[in-house]
N, C-alpha and C positions, 0 to 999 in steps of 0.2 A: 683594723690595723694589723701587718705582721707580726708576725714574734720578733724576725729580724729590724723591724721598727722599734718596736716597741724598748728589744733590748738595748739600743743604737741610743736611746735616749733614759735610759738607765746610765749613762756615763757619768754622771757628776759623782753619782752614788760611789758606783764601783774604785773611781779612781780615788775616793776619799778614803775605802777602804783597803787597798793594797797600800795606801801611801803611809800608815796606819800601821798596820800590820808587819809591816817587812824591815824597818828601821833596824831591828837587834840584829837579824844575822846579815843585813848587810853591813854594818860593823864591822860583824866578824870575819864574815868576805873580804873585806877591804884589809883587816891587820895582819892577817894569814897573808893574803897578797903580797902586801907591804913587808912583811917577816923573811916571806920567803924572796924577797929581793925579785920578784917578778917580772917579766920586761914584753913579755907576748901575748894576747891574746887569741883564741881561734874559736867561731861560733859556727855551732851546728844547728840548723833549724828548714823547716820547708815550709811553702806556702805565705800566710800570712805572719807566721812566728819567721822566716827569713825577712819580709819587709821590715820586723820590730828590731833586728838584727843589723840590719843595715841602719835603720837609728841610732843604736847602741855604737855601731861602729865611726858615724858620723860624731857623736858626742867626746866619746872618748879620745878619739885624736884628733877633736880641736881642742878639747878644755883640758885632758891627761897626759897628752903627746904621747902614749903608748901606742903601741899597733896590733891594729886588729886585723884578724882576716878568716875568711870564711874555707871551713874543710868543705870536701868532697868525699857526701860518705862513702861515693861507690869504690873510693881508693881504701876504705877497710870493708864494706859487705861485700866487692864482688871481687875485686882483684887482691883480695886478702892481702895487702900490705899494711905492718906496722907503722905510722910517723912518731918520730922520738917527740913529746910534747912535754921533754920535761921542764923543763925551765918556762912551761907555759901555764897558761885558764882554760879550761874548755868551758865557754858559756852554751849550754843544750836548752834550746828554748820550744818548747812544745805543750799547746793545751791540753791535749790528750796526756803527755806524759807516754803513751804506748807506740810510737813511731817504731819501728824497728828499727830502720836504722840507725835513728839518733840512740837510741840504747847501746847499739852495739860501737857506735861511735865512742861514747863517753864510756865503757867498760876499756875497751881498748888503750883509751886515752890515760885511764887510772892506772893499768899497767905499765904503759911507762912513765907515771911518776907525775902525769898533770893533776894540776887544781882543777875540780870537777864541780863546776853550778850547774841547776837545774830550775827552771823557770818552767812551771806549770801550774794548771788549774784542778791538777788533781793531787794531795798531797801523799795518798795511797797509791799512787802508781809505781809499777817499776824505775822510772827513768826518774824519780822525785828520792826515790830510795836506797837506789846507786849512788846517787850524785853526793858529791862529800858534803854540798850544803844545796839546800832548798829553797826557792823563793818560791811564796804561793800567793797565785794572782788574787785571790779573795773575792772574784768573780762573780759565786755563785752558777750553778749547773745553767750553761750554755744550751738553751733546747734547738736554738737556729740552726740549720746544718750549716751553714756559712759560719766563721768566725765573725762576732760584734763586739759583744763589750771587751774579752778580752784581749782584742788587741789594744785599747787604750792601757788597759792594766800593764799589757807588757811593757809598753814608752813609759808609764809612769817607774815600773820598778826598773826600763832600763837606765833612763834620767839616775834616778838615786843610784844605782850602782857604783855609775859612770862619775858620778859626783863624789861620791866615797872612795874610789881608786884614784881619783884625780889630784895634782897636789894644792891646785888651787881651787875652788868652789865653784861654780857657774851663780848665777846671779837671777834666779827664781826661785822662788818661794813652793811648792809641791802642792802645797795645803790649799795656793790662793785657785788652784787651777780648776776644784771643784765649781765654785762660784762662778767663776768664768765661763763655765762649759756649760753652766745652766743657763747664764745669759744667753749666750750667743741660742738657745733652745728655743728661750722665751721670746727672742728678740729677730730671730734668722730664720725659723723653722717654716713659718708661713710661708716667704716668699723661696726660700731652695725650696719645695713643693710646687709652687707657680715656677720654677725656673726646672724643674725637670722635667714637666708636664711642656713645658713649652719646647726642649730638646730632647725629649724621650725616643727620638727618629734615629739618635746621635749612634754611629757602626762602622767602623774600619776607620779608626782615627789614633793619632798618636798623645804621647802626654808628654808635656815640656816640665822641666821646671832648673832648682838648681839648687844642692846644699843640703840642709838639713832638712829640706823635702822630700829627697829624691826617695826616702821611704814612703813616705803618705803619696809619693804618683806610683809606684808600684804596687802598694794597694788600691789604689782607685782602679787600676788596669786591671787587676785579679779579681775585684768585686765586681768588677763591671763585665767580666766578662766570664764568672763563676755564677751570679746570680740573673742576668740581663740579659748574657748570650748575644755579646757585643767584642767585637775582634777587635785587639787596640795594644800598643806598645810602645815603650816609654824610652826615650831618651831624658839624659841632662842636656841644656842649652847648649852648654858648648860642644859635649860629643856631638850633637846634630848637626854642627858644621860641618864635620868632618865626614863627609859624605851622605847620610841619608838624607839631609835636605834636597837633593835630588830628584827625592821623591815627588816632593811639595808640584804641584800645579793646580789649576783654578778648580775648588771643591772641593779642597784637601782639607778635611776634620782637623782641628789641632784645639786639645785642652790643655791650657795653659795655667799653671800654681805659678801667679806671681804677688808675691808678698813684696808691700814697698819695706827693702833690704837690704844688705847690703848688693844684692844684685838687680840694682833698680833699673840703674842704663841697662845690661845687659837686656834686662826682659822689657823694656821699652825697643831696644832695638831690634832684640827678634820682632817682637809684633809688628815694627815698621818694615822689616826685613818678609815677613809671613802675608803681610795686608797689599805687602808690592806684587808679591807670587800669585794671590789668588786665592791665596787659602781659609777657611773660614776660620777664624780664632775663635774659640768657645773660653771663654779668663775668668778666673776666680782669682776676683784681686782688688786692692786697696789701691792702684796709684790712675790716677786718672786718665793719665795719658795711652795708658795700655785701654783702660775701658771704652775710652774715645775710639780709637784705632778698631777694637774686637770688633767680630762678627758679632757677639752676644756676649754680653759679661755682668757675672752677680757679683754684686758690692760685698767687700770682705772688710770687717771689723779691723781695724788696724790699731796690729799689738806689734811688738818687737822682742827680737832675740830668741832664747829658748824655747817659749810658750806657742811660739807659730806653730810648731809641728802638730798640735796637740789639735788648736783650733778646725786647723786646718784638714785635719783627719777627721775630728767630727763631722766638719762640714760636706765633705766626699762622701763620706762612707752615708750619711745620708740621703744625700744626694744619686746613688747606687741603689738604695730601699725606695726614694720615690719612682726614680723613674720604673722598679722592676714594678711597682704599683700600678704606673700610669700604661703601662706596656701589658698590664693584667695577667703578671707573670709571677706564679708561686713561690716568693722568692726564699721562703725557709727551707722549701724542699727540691730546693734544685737539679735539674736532672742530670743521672749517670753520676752523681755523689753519695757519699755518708757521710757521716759526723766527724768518725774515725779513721783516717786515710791510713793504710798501715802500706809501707813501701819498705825494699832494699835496694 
């Protein structure tokens, strides 16, 4: 078994731990927030801590109606420009914590006057020690060069953040998600194994989905194509419309996250719309009609509301460790990578 495996199903653990662990100061995040009459968010992050980031941002303004939105750090490393972020958050999400530019991002942002979090798995790092408060993933040292367990950590402490800024509550439980994430282990793990093995060919394909997805398809694309060495890019359903379906002709890869949702017709009708084209649908999904229609489709436990994302990102990101298995591809040490990405 990988490390990258092996971590990947360390999830229940992990997420019972950061969920655990972080309740105090994000309290305190949340009153300070709240004090300072706050109304903007802005997150900084790369890679897999952006996909966690785009959850974060999907949560919060459905359940907090605040706004979020993602900087560009090269508008302070390279083109040295200050942005006034006073009246804002800078959430800096990074497992290393030593990103260059997110550091330089969140120093910058302190000077003028933002609230500064810091989301990592290092609580000794620079970017953990700048930041005016800490959240630490509780993780444990990541050996995979890939990110695994703690991108579930960062959904779980993004979840609770997003909850605590929010004026009204979302409607899941943190605690129950451990349990859950080991069923679906206990109960799903055999057959996504037979179901990667059986598309482990799968290369130049796109990822559909829609909502509070659209992070876990942008990590499936990065893993699949950081560990697997498989070219592939994500739209949401409805941006697909709007021209790149174009592309679509007979042959055309398409993975599809469709959780029965509240975008149930939609993703029924793409597939009716993808299966007229020609295209092969590969669905990871719970509603029937979609699996009928697909080229291939693994059966997905069906939960609702919040807790899809969660599932749902287990089931991929494993799904990424079989195939790079069935493909007989080193996937902890993936080539032309390190552990540590340092960028400006």
């Amino acid at each position: 078994m990988s490390i990258m495996l092996d971590e990947f199903l360390s999830a229940p653990e992990v997420v019972r731990n950061v969920a655990t662990a972080n309740k105090k100061v994000i309290n305190d995040i949340a009153k300070e927030f709240k004090e300072r009459n706050i109304s903007n968010i802005a997150t900084v992050a790369r890679g897999t801590s952006d996909s966690a980031a785009t959850y974060f941002k999907y949560i919060v303004e459905t359940i907090g109606e605040i706004v979020v939105s993602k900087l560009s750090p090269s508008v302070t490393t390279v083109y040295g420009s200050k942005v006034n972020l006073k009246n804002s958050m800078v959430l800096a999400i990074s497992q290393s914590g030593m990103s260059t530019d997110t550091i330089m991002v969140v120093r910058s942002a302190k000077e003028t006057g933002a609230l500064t979090v810091a989301v990592t798995n290092n609580p000794e790092s620079e970017l953990a020690k700048i930041a005016d408060y800490h959240i630490d993933l509780h993780a444990g040292e990541e050996q995979s060069v890939a990110a695994t367990k703690t991108y579930l950590a960062e959904m779980v402490s993004m979840f609770m953040l997003s909850n605590a800024l929010s004026p009204v509550t979302a409607k899941m439980n943190v605690m129950e998600l451990p349990a859950m994430l080991k069923n679906f282990i206990d109960v799903k793990s055999g057959e996504l194994k037979a179901f990667a093995e059986e598309t482990k060919e799968l290369n130049n394909f796109i990822v559909l989905t829609r909502g509070l997805l659209q992070s876990v398809a942008s990590e499936l694309s990065l893993k699949m194509m950081e560990t697997c060495y498989t070219l592939s890019n994500v739209f949401s359903t409805s941006q697909f419309m709007h021209g790149p379906i174009s592309i679509v002709e007979e042959g055309t890869k398409i993975v599809l996250l469709a959780p029965d949702s509240e975008f149930r017709d939609e993703f029924i009708a793409m597939t009716t719309r993808l299966s007229l084209l020609g295209a092969d649908v590969i669905a990871f999904t719970d509603i029937p009609e979609v699996a009928r229609m697909a080229y291939k489709s693994f059966a997905m436990p069906t939960y609702r509301g919040m807790n899809l994302p969660f599932v749902y990102a287990l089931a991929t990101e494993l799904y990424c460790a079989y195939i790079g298995e069935a493909k007989g591809i080193n996937v902890d040490s993936p080539r032309n990578r390190k552990k540590v990405t340092i960028t400006k």
